[in-house]
C-alpha positions in Angstrom: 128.2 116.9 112.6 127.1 113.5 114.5 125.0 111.5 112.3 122.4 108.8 113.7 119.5 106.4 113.3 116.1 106.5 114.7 114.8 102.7 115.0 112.3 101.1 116.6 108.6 98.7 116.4 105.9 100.6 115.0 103.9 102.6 116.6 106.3 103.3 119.5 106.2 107.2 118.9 108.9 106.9 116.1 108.2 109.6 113.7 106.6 112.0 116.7 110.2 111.6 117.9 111.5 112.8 114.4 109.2 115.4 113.7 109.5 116.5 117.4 113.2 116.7 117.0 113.7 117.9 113.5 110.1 120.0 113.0 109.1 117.8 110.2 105.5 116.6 109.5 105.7 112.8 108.3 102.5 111.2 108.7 102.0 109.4 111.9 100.5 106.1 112.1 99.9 102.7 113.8 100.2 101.1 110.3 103.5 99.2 108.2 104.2 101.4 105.5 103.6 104.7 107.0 107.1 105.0 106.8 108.6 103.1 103.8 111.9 104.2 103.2 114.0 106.4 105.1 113.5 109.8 105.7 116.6 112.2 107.1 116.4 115.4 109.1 118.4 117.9 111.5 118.6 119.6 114.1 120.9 122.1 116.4 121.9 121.4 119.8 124.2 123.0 121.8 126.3 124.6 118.8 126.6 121.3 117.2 124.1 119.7 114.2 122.8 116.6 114.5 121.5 114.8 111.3 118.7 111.7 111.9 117.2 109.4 109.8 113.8 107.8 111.1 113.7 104.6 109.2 110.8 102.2 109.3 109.3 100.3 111.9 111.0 96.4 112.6 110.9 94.3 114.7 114.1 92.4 114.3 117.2 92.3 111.9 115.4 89.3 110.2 113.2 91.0 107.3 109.4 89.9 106.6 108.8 92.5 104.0 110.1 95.3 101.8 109.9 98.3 104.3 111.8 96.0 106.9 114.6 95.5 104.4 115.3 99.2 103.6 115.5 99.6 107.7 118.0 96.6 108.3 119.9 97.2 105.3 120.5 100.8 107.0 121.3 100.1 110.1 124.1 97.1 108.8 125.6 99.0 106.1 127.6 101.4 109.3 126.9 100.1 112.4 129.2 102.4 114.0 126.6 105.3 113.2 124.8 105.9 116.7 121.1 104.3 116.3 118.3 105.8 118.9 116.4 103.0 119.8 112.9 104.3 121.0 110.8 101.6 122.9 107.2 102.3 124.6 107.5 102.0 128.4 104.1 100.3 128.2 105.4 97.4 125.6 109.0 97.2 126.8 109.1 93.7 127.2 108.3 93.1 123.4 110.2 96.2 122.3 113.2 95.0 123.8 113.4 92.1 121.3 114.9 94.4 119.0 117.2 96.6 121.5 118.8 93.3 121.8 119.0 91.9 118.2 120.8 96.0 118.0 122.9 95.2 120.3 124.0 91.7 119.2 125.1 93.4 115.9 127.3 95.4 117.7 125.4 98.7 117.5 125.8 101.9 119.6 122.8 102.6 120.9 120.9 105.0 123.2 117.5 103.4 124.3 114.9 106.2 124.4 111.9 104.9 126.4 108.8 106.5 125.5 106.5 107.4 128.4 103.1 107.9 126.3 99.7 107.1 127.2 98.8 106.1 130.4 101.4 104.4 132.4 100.2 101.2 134.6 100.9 100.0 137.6 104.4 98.7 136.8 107.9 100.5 138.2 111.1 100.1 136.3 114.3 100.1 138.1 115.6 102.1 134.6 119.5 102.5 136.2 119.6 99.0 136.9 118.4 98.0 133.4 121.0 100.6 132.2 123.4 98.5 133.6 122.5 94.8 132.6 122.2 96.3 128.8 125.2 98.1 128.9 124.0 101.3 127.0 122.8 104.2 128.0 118.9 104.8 128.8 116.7 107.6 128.4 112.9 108.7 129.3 111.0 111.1 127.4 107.9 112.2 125.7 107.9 111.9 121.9 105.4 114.6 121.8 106.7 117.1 124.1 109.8 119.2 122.2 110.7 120.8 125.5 111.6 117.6 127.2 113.9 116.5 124.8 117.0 117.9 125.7 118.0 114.6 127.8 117.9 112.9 125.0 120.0 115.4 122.7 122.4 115.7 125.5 122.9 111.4 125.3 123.3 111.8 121.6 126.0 114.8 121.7 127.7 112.9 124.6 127.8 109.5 123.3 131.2 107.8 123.3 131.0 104.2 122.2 132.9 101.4 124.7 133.7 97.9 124.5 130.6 96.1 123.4 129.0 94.3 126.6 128.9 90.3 125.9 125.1 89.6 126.0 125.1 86.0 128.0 122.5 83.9 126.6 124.5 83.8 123.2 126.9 81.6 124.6 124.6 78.4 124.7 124.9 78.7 120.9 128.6 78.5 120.5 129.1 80.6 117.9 132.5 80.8 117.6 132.2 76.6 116.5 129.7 77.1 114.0 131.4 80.4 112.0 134.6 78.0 112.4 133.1 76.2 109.4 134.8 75.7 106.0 131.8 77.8 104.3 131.5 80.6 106.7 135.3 81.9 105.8 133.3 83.9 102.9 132.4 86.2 106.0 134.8 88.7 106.5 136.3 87.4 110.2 135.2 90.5 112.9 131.8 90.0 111.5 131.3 86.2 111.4 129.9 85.2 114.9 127.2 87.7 114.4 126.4 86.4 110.6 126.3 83.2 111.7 124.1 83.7 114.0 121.7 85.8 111.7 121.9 81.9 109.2 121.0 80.1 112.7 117.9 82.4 112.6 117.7 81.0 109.1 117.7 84.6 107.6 117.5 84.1 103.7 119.3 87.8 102.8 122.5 86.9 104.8 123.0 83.8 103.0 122.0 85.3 99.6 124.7 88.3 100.4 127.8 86.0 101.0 126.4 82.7 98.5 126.3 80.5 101.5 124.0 77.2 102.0 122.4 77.5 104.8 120.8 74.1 104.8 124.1 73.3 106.4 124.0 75.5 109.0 121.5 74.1 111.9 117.8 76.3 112.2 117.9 77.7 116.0 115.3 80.3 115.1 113.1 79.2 117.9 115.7 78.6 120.5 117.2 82.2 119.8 113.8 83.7 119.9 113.1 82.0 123.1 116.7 82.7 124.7 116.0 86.5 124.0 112.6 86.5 125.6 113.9 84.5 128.7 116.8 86.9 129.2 114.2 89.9 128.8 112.1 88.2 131.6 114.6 87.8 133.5 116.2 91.6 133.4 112.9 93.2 133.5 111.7 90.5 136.6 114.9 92.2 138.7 113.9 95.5 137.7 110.2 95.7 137.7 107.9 96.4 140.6 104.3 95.2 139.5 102.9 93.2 136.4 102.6 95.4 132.9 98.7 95.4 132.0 98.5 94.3 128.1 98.8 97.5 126.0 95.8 98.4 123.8 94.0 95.9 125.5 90.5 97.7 126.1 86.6 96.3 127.1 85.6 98.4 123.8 87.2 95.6 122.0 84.0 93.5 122.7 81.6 95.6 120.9 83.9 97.2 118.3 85.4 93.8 117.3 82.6 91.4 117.6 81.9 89.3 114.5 78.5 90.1 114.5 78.7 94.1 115.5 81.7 94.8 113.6 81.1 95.1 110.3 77.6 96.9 110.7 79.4 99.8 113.2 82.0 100.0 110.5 79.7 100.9 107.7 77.6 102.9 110.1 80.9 105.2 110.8 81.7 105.6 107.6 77.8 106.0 106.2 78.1 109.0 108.7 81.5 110.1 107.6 79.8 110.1 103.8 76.8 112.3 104.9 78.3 114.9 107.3 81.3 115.7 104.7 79.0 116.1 101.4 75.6 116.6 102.8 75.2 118.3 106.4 77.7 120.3 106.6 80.2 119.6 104.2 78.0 120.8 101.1 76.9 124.1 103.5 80.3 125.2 103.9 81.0 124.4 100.0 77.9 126.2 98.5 79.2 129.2 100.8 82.9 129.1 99.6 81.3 128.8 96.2 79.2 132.2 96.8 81.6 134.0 98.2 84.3 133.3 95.5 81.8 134.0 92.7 80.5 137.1 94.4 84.1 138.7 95.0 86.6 137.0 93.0 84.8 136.0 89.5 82.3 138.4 88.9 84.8 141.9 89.3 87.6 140.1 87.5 85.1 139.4 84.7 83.8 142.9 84.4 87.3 144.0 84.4 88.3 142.4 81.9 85.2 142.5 79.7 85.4 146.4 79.8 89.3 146.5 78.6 88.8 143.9 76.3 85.7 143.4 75.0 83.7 140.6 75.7 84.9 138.0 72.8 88.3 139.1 73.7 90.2 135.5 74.0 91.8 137.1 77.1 88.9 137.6 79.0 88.0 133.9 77.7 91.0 132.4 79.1 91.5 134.1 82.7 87.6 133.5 83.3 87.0 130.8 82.1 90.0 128.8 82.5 91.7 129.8 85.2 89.2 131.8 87.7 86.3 129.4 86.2 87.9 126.4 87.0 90.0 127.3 90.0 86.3 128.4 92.0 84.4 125.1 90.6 87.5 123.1 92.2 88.3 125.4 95.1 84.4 125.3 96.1 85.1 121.5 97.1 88.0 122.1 99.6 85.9 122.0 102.7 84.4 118.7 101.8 88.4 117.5 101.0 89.1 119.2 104.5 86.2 117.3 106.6 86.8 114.0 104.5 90.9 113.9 105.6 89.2 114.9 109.6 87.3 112.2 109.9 89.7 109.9 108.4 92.6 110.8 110.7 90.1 111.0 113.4 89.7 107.3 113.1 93.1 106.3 112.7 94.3 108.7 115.9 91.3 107.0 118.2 92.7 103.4 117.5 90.0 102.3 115.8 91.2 101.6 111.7 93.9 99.8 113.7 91.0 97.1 114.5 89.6 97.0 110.9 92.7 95.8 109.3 93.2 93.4 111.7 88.8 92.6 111.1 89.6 92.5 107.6 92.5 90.0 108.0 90.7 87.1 107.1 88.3 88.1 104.6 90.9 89.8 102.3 93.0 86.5 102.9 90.4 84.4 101.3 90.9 86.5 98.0 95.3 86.9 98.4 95.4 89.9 100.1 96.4 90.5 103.8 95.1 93.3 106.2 98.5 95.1 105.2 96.4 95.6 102.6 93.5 97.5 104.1 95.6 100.3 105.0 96.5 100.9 101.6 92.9 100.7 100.3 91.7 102.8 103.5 94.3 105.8 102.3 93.2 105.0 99.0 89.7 106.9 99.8 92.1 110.2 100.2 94.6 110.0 97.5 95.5 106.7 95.2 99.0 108.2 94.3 100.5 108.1 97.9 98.3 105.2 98.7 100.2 102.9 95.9 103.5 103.7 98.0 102.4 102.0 101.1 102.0 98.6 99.3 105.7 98.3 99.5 105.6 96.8 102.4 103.5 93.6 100.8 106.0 90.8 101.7 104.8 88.6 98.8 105.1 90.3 95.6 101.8 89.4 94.0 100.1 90.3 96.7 102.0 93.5 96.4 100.8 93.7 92.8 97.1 93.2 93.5 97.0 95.5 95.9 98.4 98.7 93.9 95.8 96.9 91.0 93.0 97.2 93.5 94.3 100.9 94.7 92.6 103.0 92.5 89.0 101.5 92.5 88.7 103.0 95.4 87.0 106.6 94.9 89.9 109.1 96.0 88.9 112.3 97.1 89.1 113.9 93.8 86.5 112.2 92.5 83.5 113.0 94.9 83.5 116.5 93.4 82.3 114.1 90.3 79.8 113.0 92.7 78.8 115.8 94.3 77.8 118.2 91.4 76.4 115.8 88.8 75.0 113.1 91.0 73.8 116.4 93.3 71.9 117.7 90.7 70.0 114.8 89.1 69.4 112.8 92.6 68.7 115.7 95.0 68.7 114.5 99.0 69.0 110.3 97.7 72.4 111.2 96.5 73.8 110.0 99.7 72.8 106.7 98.5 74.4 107.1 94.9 77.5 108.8 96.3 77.9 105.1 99.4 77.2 103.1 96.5 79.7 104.2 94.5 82.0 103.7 96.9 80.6 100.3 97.6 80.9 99.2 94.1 84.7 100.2 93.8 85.1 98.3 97.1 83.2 95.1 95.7 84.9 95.3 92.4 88.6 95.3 93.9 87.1 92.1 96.0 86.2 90.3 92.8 89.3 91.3 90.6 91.7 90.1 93.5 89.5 86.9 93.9 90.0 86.6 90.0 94.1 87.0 90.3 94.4 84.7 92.8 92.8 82.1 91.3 94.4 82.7 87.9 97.2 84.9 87.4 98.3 86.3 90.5 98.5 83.5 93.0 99.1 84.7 97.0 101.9 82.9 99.1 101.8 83.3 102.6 102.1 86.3 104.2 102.7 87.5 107.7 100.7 90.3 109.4 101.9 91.9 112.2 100.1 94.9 114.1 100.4 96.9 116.9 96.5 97.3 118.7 96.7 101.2 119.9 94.9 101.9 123.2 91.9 103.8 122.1 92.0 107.3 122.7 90.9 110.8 122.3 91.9 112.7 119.4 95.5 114.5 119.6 94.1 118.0 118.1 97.6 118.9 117.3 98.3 116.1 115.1 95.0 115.9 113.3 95.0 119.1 112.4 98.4 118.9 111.0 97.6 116.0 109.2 94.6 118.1 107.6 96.2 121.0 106.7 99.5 118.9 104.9 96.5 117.3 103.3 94.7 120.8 102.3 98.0 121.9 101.1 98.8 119.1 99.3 95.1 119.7 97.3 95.6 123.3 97.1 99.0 123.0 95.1 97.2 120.5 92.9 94.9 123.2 92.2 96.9 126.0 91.9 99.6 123.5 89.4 98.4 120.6 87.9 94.7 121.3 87.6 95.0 125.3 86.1 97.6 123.8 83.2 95.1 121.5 82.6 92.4 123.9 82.5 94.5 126.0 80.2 95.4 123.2 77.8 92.0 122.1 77.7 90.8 125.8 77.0 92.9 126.7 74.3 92.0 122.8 72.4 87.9 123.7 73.3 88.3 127.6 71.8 90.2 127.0 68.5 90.4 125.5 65.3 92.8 123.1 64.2 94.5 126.7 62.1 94.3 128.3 65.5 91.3 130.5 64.7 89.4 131.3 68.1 86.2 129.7 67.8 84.1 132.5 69.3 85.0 134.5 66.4 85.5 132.2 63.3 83.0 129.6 64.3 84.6 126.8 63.6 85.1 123.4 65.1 87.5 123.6 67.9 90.3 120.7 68.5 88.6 119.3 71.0 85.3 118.9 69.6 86.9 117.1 66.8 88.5 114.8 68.3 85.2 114.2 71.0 83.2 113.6 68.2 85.5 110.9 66.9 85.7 108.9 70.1 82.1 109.9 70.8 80.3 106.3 69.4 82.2 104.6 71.5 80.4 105.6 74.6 77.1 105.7 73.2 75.7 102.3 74.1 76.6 103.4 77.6 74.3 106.7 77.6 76.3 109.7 77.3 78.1 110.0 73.2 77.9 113.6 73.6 81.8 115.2 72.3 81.2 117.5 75.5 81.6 114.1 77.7 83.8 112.1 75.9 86.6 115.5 76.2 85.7 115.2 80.1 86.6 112.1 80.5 89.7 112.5 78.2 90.8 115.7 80.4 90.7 113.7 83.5 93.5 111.5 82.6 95.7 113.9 83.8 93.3 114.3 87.2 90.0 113.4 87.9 89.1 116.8 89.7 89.7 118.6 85.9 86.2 117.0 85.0 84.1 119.1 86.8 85.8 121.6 85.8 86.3 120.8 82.0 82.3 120.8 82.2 82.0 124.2 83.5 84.4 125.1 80.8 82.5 123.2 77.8 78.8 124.5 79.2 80.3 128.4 79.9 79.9 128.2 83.4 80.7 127.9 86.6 80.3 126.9 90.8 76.6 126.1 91.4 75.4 126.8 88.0 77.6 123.6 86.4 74.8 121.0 88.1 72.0 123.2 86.1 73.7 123.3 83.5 73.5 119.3 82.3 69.6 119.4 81.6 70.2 121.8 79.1 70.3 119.5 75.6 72.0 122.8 73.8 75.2 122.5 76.0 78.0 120.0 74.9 77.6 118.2 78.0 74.3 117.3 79.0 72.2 114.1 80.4 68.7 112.7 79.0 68.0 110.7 82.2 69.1 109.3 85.4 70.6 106.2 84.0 73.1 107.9 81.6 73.9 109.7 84.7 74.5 106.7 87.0 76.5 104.8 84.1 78.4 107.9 83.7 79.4 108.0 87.6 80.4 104.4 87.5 82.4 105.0 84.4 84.1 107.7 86.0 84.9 105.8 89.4 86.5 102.9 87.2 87.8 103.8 84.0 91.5 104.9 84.5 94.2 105.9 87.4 95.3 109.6 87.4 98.5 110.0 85.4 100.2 110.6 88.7 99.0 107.3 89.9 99.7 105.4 87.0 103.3 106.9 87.1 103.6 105.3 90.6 101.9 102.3 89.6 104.9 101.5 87.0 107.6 102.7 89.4 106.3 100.2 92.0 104.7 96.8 90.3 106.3 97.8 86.8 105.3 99.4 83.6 103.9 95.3 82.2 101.5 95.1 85.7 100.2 99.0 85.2 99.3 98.7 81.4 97.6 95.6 81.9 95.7 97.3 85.4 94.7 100.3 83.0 93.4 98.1 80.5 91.8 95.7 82.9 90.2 99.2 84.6 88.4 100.7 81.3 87.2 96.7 80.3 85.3 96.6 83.5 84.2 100.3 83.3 82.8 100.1 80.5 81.2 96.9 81.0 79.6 97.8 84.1 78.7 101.3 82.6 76.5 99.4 79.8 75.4 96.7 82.1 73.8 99.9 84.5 72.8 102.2 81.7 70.6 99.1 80.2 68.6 98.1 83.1 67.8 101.9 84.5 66.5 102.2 80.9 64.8 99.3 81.7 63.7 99.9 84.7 62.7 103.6 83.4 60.3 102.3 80.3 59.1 98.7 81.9 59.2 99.2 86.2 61.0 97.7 88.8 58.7 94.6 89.3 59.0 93.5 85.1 62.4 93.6 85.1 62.9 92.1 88.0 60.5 89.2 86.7 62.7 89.4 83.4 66.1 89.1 85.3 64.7 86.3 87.7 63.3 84.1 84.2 67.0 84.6 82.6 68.5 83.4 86.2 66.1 80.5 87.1 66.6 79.5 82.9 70.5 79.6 83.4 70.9 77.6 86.8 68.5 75.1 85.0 70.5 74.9 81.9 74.0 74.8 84.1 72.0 71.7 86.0 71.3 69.6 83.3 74.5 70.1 82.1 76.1 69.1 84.9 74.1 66.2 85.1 74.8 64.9 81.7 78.5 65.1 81.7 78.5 63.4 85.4 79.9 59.7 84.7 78.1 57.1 86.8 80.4 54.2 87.5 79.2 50.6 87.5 79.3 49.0 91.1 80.3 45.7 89.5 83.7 47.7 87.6 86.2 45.3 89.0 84.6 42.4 87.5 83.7 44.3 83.9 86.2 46.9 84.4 84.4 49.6 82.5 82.2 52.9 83.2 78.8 52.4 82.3 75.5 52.4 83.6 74.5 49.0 82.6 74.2 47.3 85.8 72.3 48.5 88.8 71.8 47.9 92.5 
């Protein structure tokens, strides 16, 4: 069995080498974080098995963040293990950085050059760069499994030789500086390439041995420039025209202009929004809906209703909880599909690429970097594997606003929310409703981080490194991989997670606390007892029905169960759960439009999935994610109350009196705030020196 690792920048084909080689499907991406930790496969070739592990994306051996540190730490803990070192043939001279750094350290490597994309004009002598390396060199495709056997030959083939002396190092004289007293901590065949890691000024590698390396000269800069210089000067003998700047593109001047950028952005995803849960989105769902009502739900219930009778609690709980809520879930799976298509859409063309790097200085202003967009962007899909990608945060309060931040943003389980009670109160406008919901989750993780950085959570500097993709057309192979991971990954929620649910939530709605079935005994159920309890809480925000209050408590566990808890609670199902909630006999049910809109904000806001909170304590700690869920149901419930009050308003007084109303208490407050100021600002006397004291006695 030969053992190796696959290493390289990101977005250099990395991963579509792995899942090429190995037939995995890890997600691809031009993002840090897409890989954060390593992630090992196999493969047969030739009658021998060949184990890889594609580790994230660096760019040196000197960490700037989390994900970087699980790759070096790798790659140093056996650097006789045989590393793959892919580099893009259109970035080689930056990519090369790293080869070298590999090779410094001693590492056996096989450079695999990526030919992907268009290729420019350039022509690289690739035998003679073989030779000035001293390791072996090898072109592929990442993409193309059937041109991969020149590479699996290299790796089966490999014998490791006397390490090639790489010239440039010799300026440093490294052999003087691990000479010193303090470097004898260093075991001895390792020291020269230690020290020069602590003339890079590299923090771990003093940390590791307990060295000072404030007595150990910073070169970082001259190495840095001594690699690039030797790099020019190998790829100058060996190249035949100029590279053309990868990614560069003339699209950059409309899609990244200040003043375009931001409106095309919302425009894109305002599009995105009404083509998954309008257009066609909501046709293909009210179809899916029909079909599974017509031929799954309706026989099964007239089965079962003419073996058991039709207060049977048999025929309660297979069609009510598990057929009932599988279809009112199930129904939503095209929308899921076509919100995951458009997202990977973006992502494969190049484009969300240029948003984080757009975003870069706005989220700075509040702590965050435009590491963290990517982690906010995946939060629109799913918050629980969204929270992972802020490992890579290189400053750990930044790290711990972002997974904060995460799940304000409305995952894709909760547009079902959305879609059936916003759909069924707001008609056509809830387009409108369902944008500014996800507005207001975007605007309220802006505020919260501004908050923690000016208080609790204060930002050091972080660095932000990304690689601009050329724009391109879609790869249909990859996007629809990436959609039907994604289906599967909702489907198993359904078909696990959200029918125990159902069931638990069934048997506490359909008997008594002595286990009576309500149906028969007409009593109270468990469920109704405990609603009712919590049930004044929420009734300054509009909506103190038990019915709603269970809801909400069901989707703890996953925010998709409320839709179907209401189906449950109102006895039925698919389309008929949106009619249902005019009906004030059913235990959930809405008297206007405002308790509705309070109750969609609530429901954006009020607490993570139990799955993400899990992650939440795994990765900022258990302290940081009971203090996130607390801060999370404060701010739902206060912006809940804040929107239920002024639609009443609006609803009883008109848009133009409250809008007088709200502009009196704002003109009354800045006027108050004024004066105020004025009063406590101290006027000093120009003649102090001479009286010294502050007064306003003597004037100009």
């Amino acid at each position: 069995m030969i053992k190796c690792n696959l290493v390289g920048n990101p977005n250099t084909g990395k991963t579509t080498l792995f899942n090429s080689l190995t037939g995995a499907h890890e997600h691809v991406g031009n993002w840090h974080g897409v890989t954060v930790e390593e992630k090992v496969g196999s493969f047969k070739f030739q009658g021998q098995e060949i184990v890889i592990a594609d580790l994230p994306g660096i760019y040196s051996l000197t960490s700037l963040s989390y994900e970087e540190q699980v790759a070096i730490d790798y790659i140093l803990k056996d650097r006789d293990r045989l590393i793959v070192n892919i580099c893009d043939e259109n970035n080689l001279q930056r990519n090369l950085y790293l080869t070298l750094c590999l090779l410094e350290a001693g590492c056996n490597c096989i450079l695999a050059v990526n030919r992907m994309g268009k290729r420019g004009a350039c022509k690289i002598n690739f035998s003679s760069l073989e030779k000035e390396l001293g390791c072996p060199i090898v072109l592929l495709q990442a993409d193309k499994k059937k041109a991969l056997d020149p590479l699996k030959k290299a790796i089966i083939s490999f014998k490791a030789k006397d390490k090639k002396k790489l010239p440039y190092l010799a300026k440093f004289d490294l052999g003087k500086v691990a000479s010193l007293q303090e470097m004898k901590k260093v075991p001895e065949k390792e020291r020269e390439f230690f020290t020069l890691k602590l003339l890079e000024g590299d923090g771990e590698v003093a940390k590791k041995f307990g060295l000072d390396n404030k007595t150990i000269p910073d070169k970082v800069e001259e190495i840095a420039k001594a690699r690039f210089d030797f790099i020019d000067k190998v790829l100058g003998k060996n190249i035949s025209a100029k590279q053309n700047v990868y990614g560069k593109s003339k699209l950059d001047k409309i899609f990244m202009n200040k003043f375009l950028a931001l409106p095309i952005f919302l425009l894109l995803l305002g599009l995105t929004f009404y083509l998954t849960f309008f257009s066609i989105g909501a046709w293909l769902s009210d179809g899916l809906s029909f079909l599974l009502e017509k031929f799954v739900g309706d026989p099964l219930v007239s089965f079962l209703t003419n073996q058991f009778g039709a207060d049977s609690w048999i025929v309660g709980l297979t069609s009510v909880a598990i057929v009932g809520g599988l279809g009112s879930i199930l129904a939503f799976l095209p929308q899921v599909a076509l919100l995951f298509f458009f997202l990977s859409l973006l992502e494969d063309s190049g484009y969300l690429a240029r948003i984080a790097f757009i975003f870069e200085d706005i989220l700075g202003k509040i702590g965050l970097s435009g590491k963290s967009v990517y982690t906010l962007l995946m939060g629109f899909g799913c918050s629980t594997t969204a929270v992972l990608t802020a490992r890579n945060m290189d400053d750990p309060n930044a790290k711990i606003k972002t997974g904060l931040l995460t799940p304000y943003m409305s995952c894709s389980a909760k547009f079902p929310i959305y879609s059936v009670i916003g759909g069924a109160f707001f008609g056509a406008k809830n387009i409108f409703v369902i944008m500014g919901l996800y507005l207001l989750g975007v605007v309220v993780a802006i505020v919260l981080s501004y908050i923690f950085e000016k208080t609790i959570l204060k930002s050091k500097g972080q660095t932000f490194i990304l690689e601009f993709p050329p724009y391109r057309m879609m790869n249909a192979k990859r996007v629809f991989s990436v959609l039907w991971q994604n289906c599967l990954l909702f489907l198993s929620r359904v078909g696990t997670l959200i029918v125990a649910m159902n069931i638990i939530v069934w048997v506490l709605s359909s008997f008594t606390i002595t286990f009576s079935y309500t149906p028969k005994s007409g009593g109270v159920s468990m469920l109704e007892t405990f609603g009712r309890l919590l049930a004044p809480i929420f009734t300054p925000l509009g909506f103190g029905s038990w019915g709603i209050v269970s809801a909400l408590i069901a989707g703890l566990v996953a925010k998709e169960v409320i839709v179907s808890s209401i189906g449950m609670f109102n006895g039925v199902e698919g389309l008929a759960i949106g009619l249902s909630l005019f009906d004030p006999q059913n235990p959930v049910h809405f008297s206007s439009q405002s308790a509705v809109l309070a109750f969609l904000v609530f429901a954006l806001l009020y607490f993570p999935c139990l799955a993400t909170f899990s992650v939440l304590c795994k990765e900022i700690g258990k302290k940081w994610a009971c203090i996130g869920a607390l801060i999370e149901f404060v701010v739902a419930y206060i912006l809940a109350f804040v929107v239920f009050n002024f639609g009443r308003a609006f609803e009883v007084f008109g848009l133009w009196s409250v809008l007088i109303f709200v502009g009196s208490i704002l003109l009354i407050l800045f006027s108050v705030i004024f004066v105020w100021k004025s009063v406590k600002k101290k006027r000093y006397c120009p003649y102090k020196n001479k009286c010294g004291k502050k007064c306003n006695r003597h004037e100009k």
